[in-house]
N, C-alpha and C positions, 0 to 999 in steps of 0.2 A: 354501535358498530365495532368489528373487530379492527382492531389498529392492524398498519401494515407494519410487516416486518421485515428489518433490516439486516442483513445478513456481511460481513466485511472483514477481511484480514489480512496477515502480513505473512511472508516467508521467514522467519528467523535464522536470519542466515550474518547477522551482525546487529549492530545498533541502529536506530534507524534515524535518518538523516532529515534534513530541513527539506527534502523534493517530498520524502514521503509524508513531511508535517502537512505543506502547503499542498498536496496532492490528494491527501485524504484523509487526513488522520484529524486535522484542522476541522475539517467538515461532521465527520463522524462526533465528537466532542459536541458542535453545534446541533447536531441534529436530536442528539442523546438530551440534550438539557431542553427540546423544545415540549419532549415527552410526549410526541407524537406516532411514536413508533415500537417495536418491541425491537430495542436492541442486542444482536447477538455478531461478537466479535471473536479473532480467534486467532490462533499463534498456529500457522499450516506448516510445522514442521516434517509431515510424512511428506508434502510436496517438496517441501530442502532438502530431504535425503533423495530425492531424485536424482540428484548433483553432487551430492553430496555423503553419497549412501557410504564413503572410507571414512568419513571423520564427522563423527556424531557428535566428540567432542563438541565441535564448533558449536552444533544446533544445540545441543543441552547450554552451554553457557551462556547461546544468544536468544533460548526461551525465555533468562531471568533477565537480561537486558534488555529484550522488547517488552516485556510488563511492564519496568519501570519506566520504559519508556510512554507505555501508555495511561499507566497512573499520575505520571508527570504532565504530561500533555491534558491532563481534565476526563479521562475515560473514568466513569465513576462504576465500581461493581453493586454499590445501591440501584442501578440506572439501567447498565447494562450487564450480560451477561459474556462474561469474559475465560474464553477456554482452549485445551489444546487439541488441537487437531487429531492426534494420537489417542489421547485417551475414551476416545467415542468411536468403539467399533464397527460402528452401524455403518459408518459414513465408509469403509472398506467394501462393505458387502452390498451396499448400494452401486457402488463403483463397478462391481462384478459384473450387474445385473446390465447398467449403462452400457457397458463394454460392447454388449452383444449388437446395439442398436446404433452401434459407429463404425462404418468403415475407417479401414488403414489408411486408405486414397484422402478422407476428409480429412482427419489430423493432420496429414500431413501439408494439406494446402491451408490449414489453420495460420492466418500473416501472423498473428503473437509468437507463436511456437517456430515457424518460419525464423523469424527475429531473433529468438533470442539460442535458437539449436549455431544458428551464424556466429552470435555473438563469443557464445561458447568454444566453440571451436572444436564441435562433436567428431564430423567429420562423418567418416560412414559408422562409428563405435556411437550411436546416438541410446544412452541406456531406454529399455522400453519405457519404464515408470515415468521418463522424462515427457516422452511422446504422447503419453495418455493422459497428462494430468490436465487437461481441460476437463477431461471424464469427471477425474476428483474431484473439480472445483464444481463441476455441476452436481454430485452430492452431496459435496457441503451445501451448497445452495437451495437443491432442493430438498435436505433432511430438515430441515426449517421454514420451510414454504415460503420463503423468502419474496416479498414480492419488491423491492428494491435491492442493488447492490450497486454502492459509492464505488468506483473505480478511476484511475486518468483513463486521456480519453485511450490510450495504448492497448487498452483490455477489452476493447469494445467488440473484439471479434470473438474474446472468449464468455462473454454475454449472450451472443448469436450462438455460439455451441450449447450452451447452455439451454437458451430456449428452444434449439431444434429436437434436442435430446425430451426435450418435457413432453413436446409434440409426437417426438415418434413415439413415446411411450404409451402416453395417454390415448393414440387412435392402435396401438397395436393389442392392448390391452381392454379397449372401447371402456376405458376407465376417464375419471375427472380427479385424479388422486395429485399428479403434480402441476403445482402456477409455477408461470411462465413468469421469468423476474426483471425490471425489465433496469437499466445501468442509471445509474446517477451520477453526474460527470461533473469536476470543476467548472464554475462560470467563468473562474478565470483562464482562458487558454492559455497564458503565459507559464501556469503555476501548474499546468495540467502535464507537463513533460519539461521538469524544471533541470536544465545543462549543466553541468559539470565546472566548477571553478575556472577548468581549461577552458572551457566553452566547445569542449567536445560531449556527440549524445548527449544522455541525459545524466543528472547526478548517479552514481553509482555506489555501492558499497565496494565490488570487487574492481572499477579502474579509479580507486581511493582519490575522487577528486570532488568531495562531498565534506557538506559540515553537519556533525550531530549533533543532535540534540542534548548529549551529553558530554559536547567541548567544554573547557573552560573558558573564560575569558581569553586566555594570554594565548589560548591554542586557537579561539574564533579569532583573534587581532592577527595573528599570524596567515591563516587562511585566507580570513579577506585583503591583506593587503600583497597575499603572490595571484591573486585573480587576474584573470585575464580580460586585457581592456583592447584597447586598437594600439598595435605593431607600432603604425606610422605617427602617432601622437609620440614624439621622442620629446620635442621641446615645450613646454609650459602654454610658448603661444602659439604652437603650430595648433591648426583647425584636427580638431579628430570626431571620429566617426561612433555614433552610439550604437549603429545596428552590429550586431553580433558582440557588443560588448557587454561580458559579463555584470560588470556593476552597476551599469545603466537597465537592465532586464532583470537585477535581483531589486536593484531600487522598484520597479515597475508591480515585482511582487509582493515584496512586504514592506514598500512605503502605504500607508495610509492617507485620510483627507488631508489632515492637517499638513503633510510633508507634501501636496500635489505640489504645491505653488513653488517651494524649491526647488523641487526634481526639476519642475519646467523650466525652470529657470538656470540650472545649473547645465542640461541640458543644451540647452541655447548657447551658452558660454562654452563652453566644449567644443559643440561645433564650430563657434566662429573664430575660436583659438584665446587663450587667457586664464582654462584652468587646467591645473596636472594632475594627474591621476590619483595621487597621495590624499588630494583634497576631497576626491569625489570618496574614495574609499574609506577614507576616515568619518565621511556621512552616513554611507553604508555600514558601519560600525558600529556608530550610535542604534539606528533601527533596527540591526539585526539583535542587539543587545537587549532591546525594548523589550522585544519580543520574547526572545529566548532566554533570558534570566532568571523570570518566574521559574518558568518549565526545569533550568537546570538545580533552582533550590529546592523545588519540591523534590525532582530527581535523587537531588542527594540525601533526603529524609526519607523517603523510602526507603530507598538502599539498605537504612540500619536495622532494617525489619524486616530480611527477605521471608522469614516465616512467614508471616504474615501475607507476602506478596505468593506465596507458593500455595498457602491456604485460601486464598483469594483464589487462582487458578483451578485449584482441588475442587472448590465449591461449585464455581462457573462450569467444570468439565460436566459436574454430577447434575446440575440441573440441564443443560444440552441434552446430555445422553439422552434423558427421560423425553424431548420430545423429537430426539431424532429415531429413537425405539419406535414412538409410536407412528410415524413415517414412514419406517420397514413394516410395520407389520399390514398398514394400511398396500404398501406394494406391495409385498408378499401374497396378500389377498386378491388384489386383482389381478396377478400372473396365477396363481390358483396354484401355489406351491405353501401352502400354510397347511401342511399334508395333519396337522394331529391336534387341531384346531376346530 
């Protein structure tokens, strides 16, 4: 049987943080080494110029820092096949063809795109590229026949764009050319829309209240201990409140078995008044350190090779192309525009 195949990637638009470890990138790694899947991962810098389209700069220097980030994190190019966005032109011209088969009305009531044109602060100046790229995402998706994509659950509606677009296509064209893909979501909901240090929305790159994966020590100890915990715990034994408190919800994320029994514990203490926050945070510390240290040593071994990390790229782009070619040519056939063929 043919394996399914997994299609998943990031916006290069900075370094990527611990929402995006624990949200997908965590999962991806896992799924890569069960060798049950054909993996194809991908650095969607034509989608950050969306945003982005005055300062490429940013995108060119944050395509080498999200590789490293994901060579650090366990993304293996033996395993998976790892590329950029841009350099596979198919996935443009597929886009073209999609276009035709989406109303302006649907995009627009798209809740992601909704979300995030707010967040932005577009206003009525909303760039077109921005407004379409559910389109794009459904090319990437479908120039690889992709039949899972890991996303949080936030993207879920651009999974439904996606599939709708395979649908219209497939009965407008009375073709069986693109699958329908269908989301693969955090088990953890905690870790699935992981907040912001502040404990506002979610971690972010652009409201800088996020830890990366390529902090240092001295720069993770300083982060986690300006977290935000409850206001009204001022004194050591006043009772405080875990819900909405950032340390208590990142403990709940990347504590492990071993750590349940204190969390629960330290938890209960909290509540009935007896520990301060310095303490909880300094545990927090320890685990996030567990974790993230591997990640930032292999991080900085890469780094002295970025040849190597750019030839890694180069190679992953050339083998994409090759079977998102053959994905266009298979559409082009059944819209009946393969005129010299």
């Amino acid at each position: 049987m043919t394996k399914p195949t997994i299609l998943t990637g990031d916006r290069p638009t900075g370094k990527l943080h611990i929402g995006h470890y624990v949200g997908s990138l965590q999962n991806r790694v896992k799924m890569q080494n069960e060798g049950k899947y054909n993996m194809f991962v991908f650095l969607a810098d034509q989608q950050a110029l969306t945003d982005h389209a005055k300062e490429p700069e940013k995108i060119i220097q944050s395509v080498g820092d999200v590789a490293l980030d994901y060579l650090a994190a366990g993304l293996d190019p033996e395993k998976s096949t790892i590329f950029i966005q841009s350099q596979i032109p198919e996935l443009a011209e597929l886009s073209m063809y999609y276009m035709n088969l989406v109303s302006l009305a649907r995009l627009e009531r798209n809740p992601t795109v909704k979300t995030e044109i707010a967040q932005k602060g577009f206003g009525e100046s909303i760039p077109a590229g921005f407004l379409v790229y559910p389109v794009s995402q459904a090319a990437d998706i479908t120039a690889f026949k992709a039949t899972h994509v890991p996303v949080g659950n936030d993207q879920k509606p651009m999974i439904e764009q996606t599939r709708e677009i395979v649908r219209s296509f497939n009965n407008a064209y009375h073709a069986d050319v693109l699958v329908e893909p269908e989301g693969i979501y955090p088990e953890n909901e905690a870790a699935g829309r992981l907040p912001g240090l502040d404990g506002n929305a979610k971690m972010s790159k652009s409201l800088n209240n996020g830890i990366f994966l390529a902090d240092d020590l001295d720069t993770l100890k300083k982060k986690v201990m300006s977290m935000y915990t409850d206001p009204d715990h001022i004194k050591v034994e006043d009772p405080g409140k875990i819900e909405g408190n950032m340390v208590f919800h990142y403990l709940d994320v990347f504590g492990n078995a071993d750590d349940a029994a204190t969390i629960a514990e330290m938890k209960a203490q909290y509540q009935a008044g007896g520990l301060g926050d310095v303490k909880t945070k300094r545990y927090l510390l320890e685990v996030l350190d567990r974790e993230l240290s591997p990640i930032r040593e292999r991080r900085i071994e890469f780094a002295k090779n970025m040849d190597y990390v750019y030839d890694m790229l180069k190679q992953g782009s050339l083998k994409a192309e090759a079977v998102a070619s053959q994905t266009l040519d298979e559409v082009k056939f059944a819209m009946g525009i393969n005129y010299f063929k």
